[in-house]
N, C-alpha and C positions, 0 to 999 in steps of 0.2 A: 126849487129843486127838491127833488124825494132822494131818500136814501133809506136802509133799514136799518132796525133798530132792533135790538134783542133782548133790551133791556134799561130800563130808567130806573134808579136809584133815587130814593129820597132822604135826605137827613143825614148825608154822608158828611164826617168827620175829618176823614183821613186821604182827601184825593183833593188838597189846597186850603187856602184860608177857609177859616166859620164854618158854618151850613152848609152843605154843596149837596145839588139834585146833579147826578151823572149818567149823563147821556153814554151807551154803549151803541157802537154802530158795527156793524157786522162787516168783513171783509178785513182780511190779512195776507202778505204776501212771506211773511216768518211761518216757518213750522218748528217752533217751541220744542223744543220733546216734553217738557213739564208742564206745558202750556196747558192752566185750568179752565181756560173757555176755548174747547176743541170745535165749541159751535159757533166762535165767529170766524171762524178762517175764512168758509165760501161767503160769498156778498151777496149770495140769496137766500130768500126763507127755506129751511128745512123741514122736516117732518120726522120725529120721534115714531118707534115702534108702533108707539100706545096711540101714535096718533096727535099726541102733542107738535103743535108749530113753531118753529124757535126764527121768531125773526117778524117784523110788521115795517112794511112801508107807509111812513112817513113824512110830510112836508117839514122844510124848516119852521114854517109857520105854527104847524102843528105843534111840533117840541117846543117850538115855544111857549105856546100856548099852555103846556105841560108843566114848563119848568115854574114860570111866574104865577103858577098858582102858590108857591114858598116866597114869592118875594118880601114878604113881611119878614122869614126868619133870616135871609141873607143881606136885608139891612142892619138888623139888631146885631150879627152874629160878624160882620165881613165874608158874609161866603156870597156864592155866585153859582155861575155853568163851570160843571168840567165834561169835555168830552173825551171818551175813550172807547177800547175795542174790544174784540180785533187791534183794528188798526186803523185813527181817523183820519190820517196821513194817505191813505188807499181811497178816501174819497173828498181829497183836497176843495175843490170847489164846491163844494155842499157847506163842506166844516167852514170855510171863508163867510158863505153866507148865514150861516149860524150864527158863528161868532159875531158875526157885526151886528145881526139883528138884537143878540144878547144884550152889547155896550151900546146900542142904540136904547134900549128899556131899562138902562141902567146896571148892570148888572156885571161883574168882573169876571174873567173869561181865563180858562186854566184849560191847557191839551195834555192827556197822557199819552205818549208815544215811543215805540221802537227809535224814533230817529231814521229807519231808513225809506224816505221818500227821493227826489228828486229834490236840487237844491230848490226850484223853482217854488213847487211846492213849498218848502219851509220858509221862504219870503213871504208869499203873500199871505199865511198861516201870521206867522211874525207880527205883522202889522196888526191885528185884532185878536193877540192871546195878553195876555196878563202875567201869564206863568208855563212855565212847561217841565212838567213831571214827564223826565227824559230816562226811559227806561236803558240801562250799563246793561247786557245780560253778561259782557265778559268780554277781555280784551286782548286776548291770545285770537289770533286772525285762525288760526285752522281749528281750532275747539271751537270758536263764534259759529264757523259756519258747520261743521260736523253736528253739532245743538240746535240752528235754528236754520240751516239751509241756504243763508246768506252771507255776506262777506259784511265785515263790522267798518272797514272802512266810508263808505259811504257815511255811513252812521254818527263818525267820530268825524266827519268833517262838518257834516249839518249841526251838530252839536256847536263847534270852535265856530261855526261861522256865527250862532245864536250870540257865543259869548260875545264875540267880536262886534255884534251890534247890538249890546247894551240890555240884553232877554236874561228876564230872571228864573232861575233854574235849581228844581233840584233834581238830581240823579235820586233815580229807584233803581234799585239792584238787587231783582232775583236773586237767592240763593238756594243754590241746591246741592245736597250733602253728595258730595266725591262727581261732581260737576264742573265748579267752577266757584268752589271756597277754598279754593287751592292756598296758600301764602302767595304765591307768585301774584296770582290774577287781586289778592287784595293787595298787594302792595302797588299796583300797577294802577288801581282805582283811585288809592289813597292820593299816587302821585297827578295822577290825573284831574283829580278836584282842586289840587292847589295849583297847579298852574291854569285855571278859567274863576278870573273874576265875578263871574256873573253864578257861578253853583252857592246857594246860599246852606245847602247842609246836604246829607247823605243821607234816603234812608236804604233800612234792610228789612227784605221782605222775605221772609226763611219761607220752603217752599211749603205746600198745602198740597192735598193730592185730589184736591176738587175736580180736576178735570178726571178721572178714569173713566169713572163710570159712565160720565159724558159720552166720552170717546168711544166707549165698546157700543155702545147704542147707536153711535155714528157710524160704525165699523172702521176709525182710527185708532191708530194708536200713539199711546203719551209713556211717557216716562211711570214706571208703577213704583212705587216705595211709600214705605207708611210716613205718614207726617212726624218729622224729628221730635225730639223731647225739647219740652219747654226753654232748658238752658239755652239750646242750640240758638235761636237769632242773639240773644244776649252775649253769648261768645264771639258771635263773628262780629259784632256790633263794638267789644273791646279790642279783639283782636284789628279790626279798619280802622279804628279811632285813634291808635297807633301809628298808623304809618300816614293820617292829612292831621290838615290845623284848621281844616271844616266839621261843622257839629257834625254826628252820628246817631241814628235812632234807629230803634226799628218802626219799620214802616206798617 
């Protein structure tokens, strides 16, 4: 199967155990307003002003063939594949056959995801992820979808269903200042981590305003505010750590 890609990451730290080369695949069915990659929403290549192409089809084979040029450092290190977006949930049967080719060459296998697919999708996903960096943006049902244009429920059922069959998990949670860093929405997170066995810690990802300039070249628009000061994830990072009895970092 082909899919597009917009971008591979190598020597990534912070997207699962060790080493991690990250697969980014293009196609989203969220519109973010903060959202720093406003070029993977469509699931085809696009074309920048200048002329630049954001997006290349290729085979799983290919990516593979990409990632396991690092295999040496995600032996020594425990890292592996993580895939992410967009949204790789939006091209479920590709990402299945990724993954499996991955844990086929050895390799441990991490999804970052909205959460909102079809259940069916997150089964067969399930069976050949290792990890899932399950992205919270917020859990008030008319802010979730006035923010990202969808309904969170879907979201928070694929999620309990993960917990419910034994998928190790940690929530990543967007934050973004006078959004959904509310008291309410982190108290609502905190309590939501502790009732799912399977979340092994929280983190916080205070926002970045990567996407703007994206966006105006795309002729979208994201959320505009300058990147908060330093203290800011460190605060909501004390203030969530408060209300679960699951660790808290920033992301």
């Amino acid at each position: 199967m082909n899919a597009v890609v917009f971008e591979i990451g190598k020597f990534a730290t912070h997207d699962g155990p060790g080493i991690r080369t990250v697969v980014f695949l293009k196609g989203c069915p969220l519109r973010c307003t903060w959202c720093h990659s406003p070029e993977s929403w469509k699931a085809e290549p696009e074309q920048y002003p200048d002329g630049t192409i954001v997006g290349k089809v290729m085979s799983s084979d290919e990516i593979l063939a990409e990632v396991l040029k690092d295999k040496d450092f995600y032996e020594v290190s425990g890292g592996g594949l993580t895939v992410s977006g967009g949204e790789p949930l939006f091209r479920a049967e590709f990402l299945v056959e990724l993954l499996a080719k991955a844990k086929a060459a050895g390799l441990s296998t991490a999804v970052e995801t909205s959460g909102y697919a079809p259940p069916a999708a997150i089964e067969k996903v399930a069976a050949v992820c290792d990890l899932w960096l399950f992205d919270v943006k917020g859990l008030d049902p008319e802010k979730h979808r006035a923010h990202t244009r969808v309904d969170n429920a879907p979201i928070l059922r694929n999620l309990r269903w993960l917990d419910a069959h034994g998928a190790k998990i940690v929530l990543r949670c967007p934050m973004i200042p006078g959004v959904n860093d509310f008291p309410a929405n982190l108290a609502a997170l905190g309590k939501l981590a502790d009732e799912l066995k399977g979340i092994e810690r929280i983190d916080v990802e205070p926002y970045v305003p990567y996407g703007i300039d994206k966006a105006r070249k795309l002729g979208l628009t994201v959320y505009e505010a300058p990147m908060p000061p330093p203290e800011y994830g460190s605060g909501v990072v004390s203030v969530l750590a408060k209300q679960t009895k699951k660790p808290v970092r920033l992301g």
